[in-house]
ZADO-1210 file (C-alpha; in nm, 4 decimals, padded with zeros to 6 digits):
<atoms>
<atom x="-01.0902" y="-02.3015" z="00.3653" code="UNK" pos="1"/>
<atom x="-00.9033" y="-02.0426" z="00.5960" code="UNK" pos="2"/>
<atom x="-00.5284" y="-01.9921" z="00.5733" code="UNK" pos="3"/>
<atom x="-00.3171" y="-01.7314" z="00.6838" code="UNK" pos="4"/>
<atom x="-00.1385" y="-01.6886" z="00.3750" code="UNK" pos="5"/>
<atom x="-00.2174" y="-01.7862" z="00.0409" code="UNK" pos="6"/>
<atom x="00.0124" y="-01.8934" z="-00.2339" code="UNK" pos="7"/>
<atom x="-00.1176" y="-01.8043" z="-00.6246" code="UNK" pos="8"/>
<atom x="-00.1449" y="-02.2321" z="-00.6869" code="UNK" pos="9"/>
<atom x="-00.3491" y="-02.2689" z="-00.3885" code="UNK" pos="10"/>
<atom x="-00.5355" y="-02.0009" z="-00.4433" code="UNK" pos="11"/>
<atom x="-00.6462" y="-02.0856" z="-00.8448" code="UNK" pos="12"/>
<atom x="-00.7032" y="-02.4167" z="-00.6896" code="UNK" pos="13"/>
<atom x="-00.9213" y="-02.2949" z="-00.4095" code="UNK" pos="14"/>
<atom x="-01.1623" y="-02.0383" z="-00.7085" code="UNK" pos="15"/>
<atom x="-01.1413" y="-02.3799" z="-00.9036" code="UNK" pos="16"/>
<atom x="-01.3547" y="-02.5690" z="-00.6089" code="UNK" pos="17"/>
<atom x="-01.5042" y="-02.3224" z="-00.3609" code="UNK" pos="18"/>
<atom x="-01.8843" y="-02.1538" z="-00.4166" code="UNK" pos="19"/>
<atom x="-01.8478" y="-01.7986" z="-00.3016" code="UNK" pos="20"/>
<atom x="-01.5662" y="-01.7650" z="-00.1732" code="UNK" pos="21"/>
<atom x="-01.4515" y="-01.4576" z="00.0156" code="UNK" pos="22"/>
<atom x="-01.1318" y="-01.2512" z="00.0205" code="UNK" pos="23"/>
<atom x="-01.0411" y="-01.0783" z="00.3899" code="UNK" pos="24"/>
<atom x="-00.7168" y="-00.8956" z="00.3811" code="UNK" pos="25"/>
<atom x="-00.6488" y="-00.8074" z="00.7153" code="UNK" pos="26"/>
<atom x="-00.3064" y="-00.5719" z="00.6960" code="UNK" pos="27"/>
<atom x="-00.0536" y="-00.6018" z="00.3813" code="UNK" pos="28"/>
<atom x="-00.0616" y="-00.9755" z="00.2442" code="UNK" pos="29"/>
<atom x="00.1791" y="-01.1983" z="00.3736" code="UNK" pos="30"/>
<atom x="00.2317" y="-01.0246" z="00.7178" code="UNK" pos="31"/>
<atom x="00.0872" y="-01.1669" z="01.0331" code="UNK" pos="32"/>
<atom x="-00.1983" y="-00.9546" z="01.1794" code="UNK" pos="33"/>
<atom x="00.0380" y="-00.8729" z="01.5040" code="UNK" pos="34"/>
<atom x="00.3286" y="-00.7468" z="01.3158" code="UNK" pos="35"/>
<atom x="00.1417" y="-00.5196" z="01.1539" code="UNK" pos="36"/>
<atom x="00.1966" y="-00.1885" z="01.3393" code="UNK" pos="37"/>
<atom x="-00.0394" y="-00.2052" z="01.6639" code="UNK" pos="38"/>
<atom x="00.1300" y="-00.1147" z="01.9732" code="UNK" pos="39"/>
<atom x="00.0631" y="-00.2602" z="02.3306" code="UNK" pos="40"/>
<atom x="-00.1612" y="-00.4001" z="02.4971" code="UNK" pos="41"/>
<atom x="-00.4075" y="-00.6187" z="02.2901" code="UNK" pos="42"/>
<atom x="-00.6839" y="-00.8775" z="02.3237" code="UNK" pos="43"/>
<atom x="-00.7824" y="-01.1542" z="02.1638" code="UNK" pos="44"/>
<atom x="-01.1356" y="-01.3182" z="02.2337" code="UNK" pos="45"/>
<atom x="-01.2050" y="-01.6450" z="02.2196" code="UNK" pos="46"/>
<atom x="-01.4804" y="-01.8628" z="02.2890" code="UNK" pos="47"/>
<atom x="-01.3381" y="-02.1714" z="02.5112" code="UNK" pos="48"/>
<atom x="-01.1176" y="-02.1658" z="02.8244" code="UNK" pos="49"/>
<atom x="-00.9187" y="-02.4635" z="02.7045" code="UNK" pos="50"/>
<atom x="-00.8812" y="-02.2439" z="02.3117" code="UNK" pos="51"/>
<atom x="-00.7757" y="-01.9282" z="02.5341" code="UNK" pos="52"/>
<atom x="-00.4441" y="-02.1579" z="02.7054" code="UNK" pos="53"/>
<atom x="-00.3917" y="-02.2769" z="02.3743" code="UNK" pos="54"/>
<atom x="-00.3698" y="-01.9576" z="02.1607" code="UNK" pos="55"/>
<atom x="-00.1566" y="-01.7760" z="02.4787" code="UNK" pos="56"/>
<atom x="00.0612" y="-02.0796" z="02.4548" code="UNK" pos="57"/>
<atom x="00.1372" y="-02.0453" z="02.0659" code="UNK" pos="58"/>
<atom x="00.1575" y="-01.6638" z="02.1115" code="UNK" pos="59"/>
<atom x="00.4477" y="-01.7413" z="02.3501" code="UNK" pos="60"/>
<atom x="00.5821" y="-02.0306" z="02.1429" code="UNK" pos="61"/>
<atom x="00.6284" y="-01.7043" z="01.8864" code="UNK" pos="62"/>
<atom x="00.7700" y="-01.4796" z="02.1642" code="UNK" pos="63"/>
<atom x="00.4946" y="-01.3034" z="02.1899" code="UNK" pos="64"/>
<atom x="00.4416" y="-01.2770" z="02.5989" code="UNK" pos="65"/>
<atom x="00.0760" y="-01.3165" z="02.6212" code="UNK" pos="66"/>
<atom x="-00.1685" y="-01.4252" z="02.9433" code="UNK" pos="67"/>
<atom x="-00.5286" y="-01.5460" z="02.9590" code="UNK" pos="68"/>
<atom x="-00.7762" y="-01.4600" z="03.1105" code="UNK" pos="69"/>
<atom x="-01.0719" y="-01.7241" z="03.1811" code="UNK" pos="70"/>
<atom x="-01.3121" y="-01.8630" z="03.3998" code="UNK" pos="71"/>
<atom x="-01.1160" y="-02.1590" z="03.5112" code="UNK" pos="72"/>
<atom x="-00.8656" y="-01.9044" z="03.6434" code="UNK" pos="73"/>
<atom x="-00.8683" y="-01.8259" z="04.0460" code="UNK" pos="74"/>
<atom x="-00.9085" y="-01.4767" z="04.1140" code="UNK" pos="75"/>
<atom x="-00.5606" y="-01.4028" z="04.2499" code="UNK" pos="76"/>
<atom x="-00.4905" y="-01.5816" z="03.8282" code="UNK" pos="77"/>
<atom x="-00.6858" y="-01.3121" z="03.6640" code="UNK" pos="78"/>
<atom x="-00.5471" y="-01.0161" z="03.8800" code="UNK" pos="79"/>
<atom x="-00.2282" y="-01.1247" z="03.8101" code="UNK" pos="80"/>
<atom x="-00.2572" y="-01.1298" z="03.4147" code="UNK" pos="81"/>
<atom x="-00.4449" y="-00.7975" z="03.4233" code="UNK" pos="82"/>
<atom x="-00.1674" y="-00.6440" z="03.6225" code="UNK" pos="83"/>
<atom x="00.1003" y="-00.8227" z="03.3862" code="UNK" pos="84"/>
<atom x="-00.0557" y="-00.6485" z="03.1071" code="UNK" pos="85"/>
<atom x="-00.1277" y="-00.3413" z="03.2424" code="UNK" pos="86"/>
<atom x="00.2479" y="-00.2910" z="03.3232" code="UNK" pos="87"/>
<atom x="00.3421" y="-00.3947" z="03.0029" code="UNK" pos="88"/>
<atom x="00.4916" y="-00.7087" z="03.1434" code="UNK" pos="89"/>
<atom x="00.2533" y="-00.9008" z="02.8671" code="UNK" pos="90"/>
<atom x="00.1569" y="-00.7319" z="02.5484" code="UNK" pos="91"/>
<atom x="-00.1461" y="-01.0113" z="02.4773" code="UNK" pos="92"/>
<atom x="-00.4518" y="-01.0966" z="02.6579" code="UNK" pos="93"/>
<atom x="-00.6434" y="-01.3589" z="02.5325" code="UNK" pos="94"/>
<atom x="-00.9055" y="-01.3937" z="02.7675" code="UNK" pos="95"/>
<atom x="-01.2505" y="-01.5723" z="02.7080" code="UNK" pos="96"/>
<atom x="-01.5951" y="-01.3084" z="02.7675" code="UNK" pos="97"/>
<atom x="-01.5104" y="-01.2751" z="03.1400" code="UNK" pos="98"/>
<atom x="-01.3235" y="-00.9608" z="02.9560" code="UNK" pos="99"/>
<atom x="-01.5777" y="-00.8873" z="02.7759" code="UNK" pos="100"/>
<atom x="-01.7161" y="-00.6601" z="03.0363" code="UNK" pos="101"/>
<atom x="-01.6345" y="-00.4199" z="03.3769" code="UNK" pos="102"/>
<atom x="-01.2889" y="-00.4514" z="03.3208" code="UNK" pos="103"/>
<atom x="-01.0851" y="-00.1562" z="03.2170" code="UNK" pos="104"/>
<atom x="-00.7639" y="-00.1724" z="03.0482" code="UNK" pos="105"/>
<atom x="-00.6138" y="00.1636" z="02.8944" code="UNK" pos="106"/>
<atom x="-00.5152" y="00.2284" z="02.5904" code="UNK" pos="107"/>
<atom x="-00.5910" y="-00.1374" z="02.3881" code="UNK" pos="108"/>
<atom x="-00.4512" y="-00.0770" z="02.0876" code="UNK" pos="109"/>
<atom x="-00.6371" y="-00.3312" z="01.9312" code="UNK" pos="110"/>
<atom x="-00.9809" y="-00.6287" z="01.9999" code="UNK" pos="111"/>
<atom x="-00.9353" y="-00.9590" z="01.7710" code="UNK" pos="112"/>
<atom x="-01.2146" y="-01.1936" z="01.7751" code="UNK" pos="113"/>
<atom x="-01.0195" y="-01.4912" z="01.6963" code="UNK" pos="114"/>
<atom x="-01.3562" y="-01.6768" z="01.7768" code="UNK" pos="115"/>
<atom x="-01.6446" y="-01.4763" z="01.6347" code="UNK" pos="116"/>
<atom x="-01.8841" y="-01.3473" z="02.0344" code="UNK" pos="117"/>
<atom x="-02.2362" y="-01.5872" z="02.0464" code="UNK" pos="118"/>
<atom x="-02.4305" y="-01.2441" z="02.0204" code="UNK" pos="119"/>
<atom x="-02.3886" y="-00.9255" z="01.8931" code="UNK" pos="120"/>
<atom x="-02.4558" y="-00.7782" z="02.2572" code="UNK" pos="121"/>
<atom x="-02.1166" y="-00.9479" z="02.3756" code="UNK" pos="122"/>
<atom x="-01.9629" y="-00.8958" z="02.0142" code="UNK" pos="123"/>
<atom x="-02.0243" y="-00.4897" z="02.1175" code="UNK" pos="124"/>
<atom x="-01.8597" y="-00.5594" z="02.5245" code="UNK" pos="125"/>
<atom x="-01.5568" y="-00.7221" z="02.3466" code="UNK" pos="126"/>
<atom x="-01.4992" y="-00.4448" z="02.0790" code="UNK" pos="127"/>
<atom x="-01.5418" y="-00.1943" z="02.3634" code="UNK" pos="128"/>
<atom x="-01.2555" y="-00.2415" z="02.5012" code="UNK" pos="129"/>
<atom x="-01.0421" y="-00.0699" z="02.2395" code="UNK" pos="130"/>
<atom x="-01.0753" y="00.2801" z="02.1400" code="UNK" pos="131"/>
<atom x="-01.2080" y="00.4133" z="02.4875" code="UNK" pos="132"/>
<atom x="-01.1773" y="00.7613" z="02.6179" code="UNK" pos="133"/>
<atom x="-01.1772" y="00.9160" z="02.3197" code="UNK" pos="134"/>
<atom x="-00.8735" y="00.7100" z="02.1727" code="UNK" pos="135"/>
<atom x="-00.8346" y="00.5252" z="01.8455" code="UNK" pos="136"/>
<atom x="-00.8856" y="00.1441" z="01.8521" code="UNK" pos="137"/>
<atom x="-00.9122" y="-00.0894" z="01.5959" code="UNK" pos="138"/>
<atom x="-01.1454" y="-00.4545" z="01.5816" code="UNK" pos="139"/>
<atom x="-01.0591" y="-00.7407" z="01.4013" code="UNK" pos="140"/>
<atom x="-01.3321" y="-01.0391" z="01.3747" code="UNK" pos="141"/>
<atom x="-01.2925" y="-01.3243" z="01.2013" code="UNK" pos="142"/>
<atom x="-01.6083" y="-01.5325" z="01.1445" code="UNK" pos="143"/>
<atom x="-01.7227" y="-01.8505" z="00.9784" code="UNK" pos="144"/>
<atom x="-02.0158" y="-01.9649" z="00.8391" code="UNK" pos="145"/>
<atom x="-02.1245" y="-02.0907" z="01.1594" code="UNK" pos="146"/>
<atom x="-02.1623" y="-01.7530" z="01.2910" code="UNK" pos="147"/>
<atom x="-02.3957" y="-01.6713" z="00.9953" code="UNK" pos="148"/>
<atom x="-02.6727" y="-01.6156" z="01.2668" code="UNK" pos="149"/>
<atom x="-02.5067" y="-01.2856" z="01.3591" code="UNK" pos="150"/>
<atom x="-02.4007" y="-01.1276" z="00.9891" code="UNK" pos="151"/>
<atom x="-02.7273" y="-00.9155" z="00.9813" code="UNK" pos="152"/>
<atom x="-02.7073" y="-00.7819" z="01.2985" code="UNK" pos="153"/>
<atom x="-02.3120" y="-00.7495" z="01.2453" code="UNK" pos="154"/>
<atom x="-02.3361" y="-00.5358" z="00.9802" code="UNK" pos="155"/>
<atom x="-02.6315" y="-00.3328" z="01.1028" code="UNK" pos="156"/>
<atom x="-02.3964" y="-00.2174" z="01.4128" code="UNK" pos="157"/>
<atom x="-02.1131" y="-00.1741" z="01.1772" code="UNK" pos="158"/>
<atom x="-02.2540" y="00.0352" z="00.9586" code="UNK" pos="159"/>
<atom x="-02.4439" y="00.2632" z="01.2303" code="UNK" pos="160"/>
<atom x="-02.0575" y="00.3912" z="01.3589" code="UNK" pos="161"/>
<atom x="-01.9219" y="00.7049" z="01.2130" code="UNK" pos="162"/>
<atom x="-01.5857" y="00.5642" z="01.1701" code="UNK" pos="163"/>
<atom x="-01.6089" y="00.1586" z="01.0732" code="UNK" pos="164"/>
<atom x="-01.6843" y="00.0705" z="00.7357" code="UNK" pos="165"/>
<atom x="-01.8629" y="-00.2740" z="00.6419" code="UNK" pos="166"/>
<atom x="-01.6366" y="-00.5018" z="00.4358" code="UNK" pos="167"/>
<atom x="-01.7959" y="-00.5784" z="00.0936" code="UNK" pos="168"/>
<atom x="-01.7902" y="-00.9359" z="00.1486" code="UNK" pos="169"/>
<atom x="-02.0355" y="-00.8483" z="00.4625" code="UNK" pos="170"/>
<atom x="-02.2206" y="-00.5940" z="00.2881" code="UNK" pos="171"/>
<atom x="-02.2863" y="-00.8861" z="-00.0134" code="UNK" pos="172"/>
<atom x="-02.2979" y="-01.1503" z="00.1753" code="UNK" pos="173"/>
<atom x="-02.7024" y="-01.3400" z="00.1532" code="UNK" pos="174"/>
<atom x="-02.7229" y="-01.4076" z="00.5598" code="UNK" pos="175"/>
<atom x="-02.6665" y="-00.9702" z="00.5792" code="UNK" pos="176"/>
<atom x="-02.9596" y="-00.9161" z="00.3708" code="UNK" pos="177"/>
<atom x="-03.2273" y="-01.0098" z="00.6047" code="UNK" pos="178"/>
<atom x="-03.2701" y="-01.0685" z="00.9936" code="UNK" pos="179"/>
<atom x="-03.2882" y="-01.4016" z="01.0547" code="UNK" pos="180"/>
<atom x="-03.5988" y="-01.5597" z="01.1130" code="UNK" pos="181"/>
<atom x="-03.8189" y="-01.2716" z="00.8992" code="UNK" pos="182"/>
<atom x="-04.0831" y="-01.3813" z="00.6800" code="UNK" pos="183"/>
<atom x="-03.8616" y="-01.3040" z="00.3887" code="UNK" pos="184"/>
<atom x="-03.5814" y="-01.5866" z="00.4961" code="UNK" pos="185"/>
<atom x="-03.8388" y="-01.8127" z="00.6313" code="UNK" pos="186"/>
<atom x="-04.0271" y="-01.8280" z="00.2498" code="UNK" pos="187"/>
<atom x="-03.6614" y="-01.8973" z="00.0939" code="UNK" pos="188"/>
<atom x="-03.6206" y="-02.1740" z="00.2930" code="UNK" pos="189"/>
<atom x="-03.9824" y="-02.3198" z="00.2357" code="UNK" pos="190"/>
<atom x="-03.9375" y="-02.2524" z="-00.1932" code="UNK" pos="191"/>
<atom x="-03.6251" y="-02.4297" z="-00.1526" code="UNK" pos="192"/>
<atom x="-03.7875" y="-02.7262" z="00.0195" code="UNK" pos="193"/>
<atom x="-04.0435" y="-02.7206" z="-00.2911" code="UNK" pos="194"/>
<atom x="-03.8052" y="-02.7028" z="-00.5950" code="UNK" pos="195"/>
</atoms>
């Protein structure tokens, strides 16, 4: 269940039915992530062309001016939206990995991977991006279990920077524990098969 805000009836309904269930706070409750104090310009990752023109759409919808940046986009497209943002024509890139790397964009305030990266190699391009030359930056990822894969690694690179801390639901979470694919996990899955 994933919901931007979270009323105190859903939420006693949601600890009534859900195994596990984990807690992000991402700013002061109730506020949306962009309101919450990060200045000019920002991207948002996501994992599909087609989910990049949607999101920029809805950002706009909410007069936010956003642009995307994608592979289905001409050249003369993608120079145009990284000169729109640069000149602080549009605030928002959401742009698909083709940002991930050699571009450079100064002073991104803030990296949100609306759609968690496939591997932690282009999770570490995206979050790049932000807090470069010596500046501050912030990341925001929001994963699922379907990215489970990547937790171990996730938290290994989060908790190997000086400045990031690892949320607790990361840090506790069973897929962190181990690399996937060690002995360890692979006898779990073989008592479970046997019980």
């Amino acid at each position: 269940m994933f919901t931007a805000t979270m009323p105190a009836a859903v939420e006693r309904l949601a600890r009534t039915y859900l195994r596990r269930p984990a807690v992000v706070h991402i700013g002061t409750a109730g506020k949306p992530v962009l309101k919450e104090g990060f200045e000019p310009p920002m991207i948002i990752f996501v994992n599909q062309k087609k989910g990049a023109d949607v999101l920029a759409k809805s950002l706009e919808k909410l007069e936010y001016k956003a642009a995307t940046l994608h592979g289905g986009k001409g050249q003369e497209q993608r120079e145009f939206a990284l000169a729109s943002l640069k000149s602080g024509e549009k605030h928002i890139l959401v742009a698909t990995d083709v940002a991930g790397r050699g571009i450079d964009i100064q002073n991104v305030s803030v990296v949100i991977n609306y759609d968690m990266a496939k591997s932690i190699e282009d999770y570490t391009h995206r979050i790049g991006r932000t807090g470069r030359a010596g500046k501050n930056g912030v990341a925001i990822s929001f994963c699922t279990p379907e990215d489970s894969h990547l937790f171990y690694d996730l938290k290994q690179v989060i908790k190997s920077s000086p400045i990031s801390h690892c949320p607790p639901e990361l840090e506790r979470h069973p897929d962190a524990q181990h690399k996937p694919g060690t002995v360890l996990t692979k006898k779990r899955k073989e008592e479970k098969l046997f019980t």
